[in-house]
N, C-alpha and C positions, 0 to 999 in steps of 0.2 A: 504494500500500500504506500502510495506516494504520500512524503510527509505532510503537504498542506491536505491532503484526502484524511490523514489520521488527525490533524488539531480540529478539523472541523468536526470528527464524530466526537473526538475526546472532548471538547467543548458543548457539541448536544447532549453527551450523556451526565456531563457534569452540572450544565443548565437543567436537564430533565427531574436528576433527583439530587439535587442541590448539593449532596458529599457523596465521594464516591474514593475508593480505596485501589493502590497499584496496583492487587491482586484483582480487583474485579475490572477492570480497564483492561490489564494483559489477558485476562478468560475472552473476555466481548471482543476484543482487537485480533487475538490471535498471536501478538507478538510478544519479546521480554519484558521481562522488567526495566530493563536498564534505557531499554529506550524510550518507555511512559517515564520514568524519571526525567528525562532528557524534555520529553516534550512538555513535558508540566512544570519544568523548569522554565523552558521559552515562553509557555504559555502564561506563567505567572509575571517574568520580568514585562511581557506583552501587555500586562493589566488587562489580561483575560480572565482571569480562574486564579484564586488563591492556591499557592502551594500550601501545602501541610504535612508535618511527619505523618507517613504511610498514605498520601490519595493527596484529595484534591477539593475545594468549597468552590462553590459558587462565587461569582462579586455580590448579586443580587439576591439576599437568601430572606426576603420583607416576609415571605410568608410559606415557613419549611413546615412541610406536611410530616417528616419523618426524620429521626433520630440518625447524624451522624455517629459511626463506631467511635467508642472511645476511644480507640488509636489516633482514629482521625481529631479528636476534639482537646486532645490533650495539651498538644504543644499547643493549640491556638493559643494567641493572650498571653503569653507567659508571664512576662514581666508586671500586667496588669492583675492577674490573679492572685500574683504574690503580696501586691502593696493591698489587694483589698482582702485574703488571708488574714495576712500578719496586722488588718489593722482589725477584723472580726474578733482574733483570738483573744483579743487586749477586754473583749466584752462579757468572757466567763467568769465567772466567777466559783470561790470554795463553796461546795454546798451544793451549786448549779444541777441539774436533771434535765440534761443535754440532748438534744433529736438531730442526725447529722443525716440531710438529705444525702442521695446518692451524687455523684456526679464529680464534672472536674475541679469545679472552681470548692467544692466541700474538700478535696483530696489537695487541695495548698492549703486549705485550711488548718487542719492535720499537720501539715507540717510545721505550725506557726504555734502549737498549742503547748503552754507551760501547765496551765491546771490539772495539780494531780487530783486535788482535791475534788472534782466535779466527776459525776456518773454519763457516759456517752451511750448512747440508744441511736441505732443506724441498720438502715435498711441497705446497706452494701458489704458488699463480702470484702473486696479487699480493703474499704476502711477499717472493719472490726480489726481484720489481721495486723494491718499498719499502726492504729489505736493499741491493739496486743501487745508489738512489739515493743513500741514507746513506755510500755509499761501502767498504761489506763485501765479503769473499769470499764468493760466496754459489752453490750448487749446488744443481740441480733436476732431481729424481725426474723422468722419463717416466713413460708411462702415461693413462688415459683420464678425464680430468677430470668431475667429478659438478659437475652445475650447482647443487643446492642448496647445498651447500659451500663448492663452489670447489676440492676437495681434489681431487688423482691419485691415482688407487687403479688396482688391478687388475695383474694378472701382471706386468706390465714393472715397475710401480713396488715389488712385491715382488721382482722380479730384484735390481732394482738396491739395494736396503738390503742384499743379502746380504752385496757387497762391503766395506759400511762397518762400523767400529767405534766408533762416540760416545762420548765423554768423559760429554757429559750431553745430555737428554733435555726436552724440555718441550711439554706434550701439555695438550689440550682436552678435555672429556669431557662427556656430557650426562646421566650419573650417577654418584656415589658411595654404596655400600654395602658391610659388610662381608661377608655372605653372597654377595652376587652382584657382588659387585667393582667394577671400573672399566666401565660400557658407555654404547653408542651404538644409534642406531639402526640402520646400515647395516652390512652383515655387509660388504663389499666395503672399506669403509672400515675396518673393525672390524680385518679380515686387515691392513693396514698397518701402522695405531697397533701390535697385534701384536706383529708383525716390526719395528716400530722399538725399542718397549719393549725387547725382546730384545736388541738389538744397541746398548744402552746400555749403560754403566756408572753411572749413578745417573739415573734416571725421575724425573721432577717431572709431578704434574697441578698445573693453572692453574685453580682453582675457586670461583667466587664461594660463600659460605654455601646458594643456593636449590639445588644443583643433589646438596649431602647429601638421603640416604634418595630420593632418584629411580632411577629402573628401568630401563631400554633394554632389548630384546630381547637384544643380541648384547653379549657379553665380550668384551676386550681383554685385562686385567687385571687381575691379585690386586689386593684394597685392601693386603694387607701388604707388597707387591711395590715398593710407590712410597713416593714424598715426594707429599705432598699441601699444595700453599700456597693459603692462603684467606683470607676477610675474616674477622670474629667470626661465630664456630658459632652457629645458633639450637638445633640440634640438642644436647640434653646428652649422649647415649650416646655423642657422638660427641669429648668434651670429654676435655682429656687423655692422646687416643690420640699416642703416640713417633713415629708418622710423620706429626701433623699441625702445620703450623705456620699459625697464626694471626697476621695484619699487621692491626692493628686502627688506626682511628684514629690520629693524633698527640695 
């Protein structure tokens, strides 16, 4: 396949379903690895398609119907997740009765956390373990793990939040708006977040500036409902809002 024949598909299928991974780009093309590395390389420096460890984003991702793999989602933002982390962990406290959503922007969180003193409840498998390691209390949902994620969702993992009551709360989201709220893609995941929001006492979303004015199918939750911490807004309508707090730079 002649190269400009290959960035055009590899550009439809990455507009089609907004992330898409090296391995499913060389299945669909046919070809190596090394050479989808190459073109999502040109394609990115092109300001076609975001590169990302392991695949590829969309530019325009206003309204993702479906959950990039966490391969793909991880290195996004780095730099951004970390200042808005290490500025959440500073808000545990001893005593605390902790809910640590699933996802990436919870997993720098994690890494920012000194409170030995506080109890962690987590609907993800590799935070309990990472939580373990560091030496935390740390307790996990049951329930039927979603491989894009990583998260447990589903009746058993609704069961069991009923019984809890969190001090605080801190959640992942792969949109913010105020007409259509806090959402996600997956309704199965969506009923968790949910049910956990509920059974906090102060909700914190974990959200880099790109993921303002983005759409998901399914609600979670009110924008007015939470604390929202983030890098600098690019977003103005969005500036000044009482429940956002901004960790910019040093």
């Amino acid at each position: 396949m002649l190269t400009e024949e290959r960035f055009a598909e590899i550009l439809q299928i990455v507009n089609q379903k907004k992330s898409v991974t090296v391995q499913e780009l060389t299945r669909h093309l046919g070809t190596s690895e090394s050479t989808i590395r190459r073109d999502l390389t040109s394609l990115h420096k092109a300001n076609k398609l975001i590169k990302v460890h392991g695949g590829a984003t969309a530019i325009d991702m206003e309204y993702a119907t479906k959950d990039a793999e966490v391969s793909v989602r991880r290195d996004l933002n780095i730099e951004e997740k970390s200042r808005i982390g290490a500025y959440a962990a500073t808000l545990i406290q001893p005593d605390d009765f902790i809910y640590l959503d699933a996802g990436t922007s919870t997993d720098y969180l994690i890494d920012c956390i000194e409170e030995r003193g506080a109890v962690y409840v987590t609907n993800a498998i590799s935070h309990a373990q990472k939580l373990l390691r560091r030496g935390f209390s740390v307790y996990l949902l049951g329930g039927e793990l979603k491989k894009t994620t990583e998260a447990i969702v589903g009746g058993e993992a609704l069961n069991s939040l009923k019984k809890y009551n969190f001090t605080k709360g801190f959640f992942g989201t792969n949109g913010i708006d105020e007409e259509h709220g806090l959402t996600t893609p997956d309704v199965n995941e969506a009923l968790v977040k949910e049910q956990a929001v509920k059974r906090c006492r102060e909700s914190y979303i974990l959200a880099d500036s790109t993921k303002f004015g983005q759409i998901s199918p399914v609600r979670f939750a009110e924008f007015a409902d939470v604390l929202v911490i983030t890098s600098e807004l690019k977003e103005q309508k969005f500036q000044n809002k009482k429940n956002i707090v901004e960790v910019k730079k040093a």
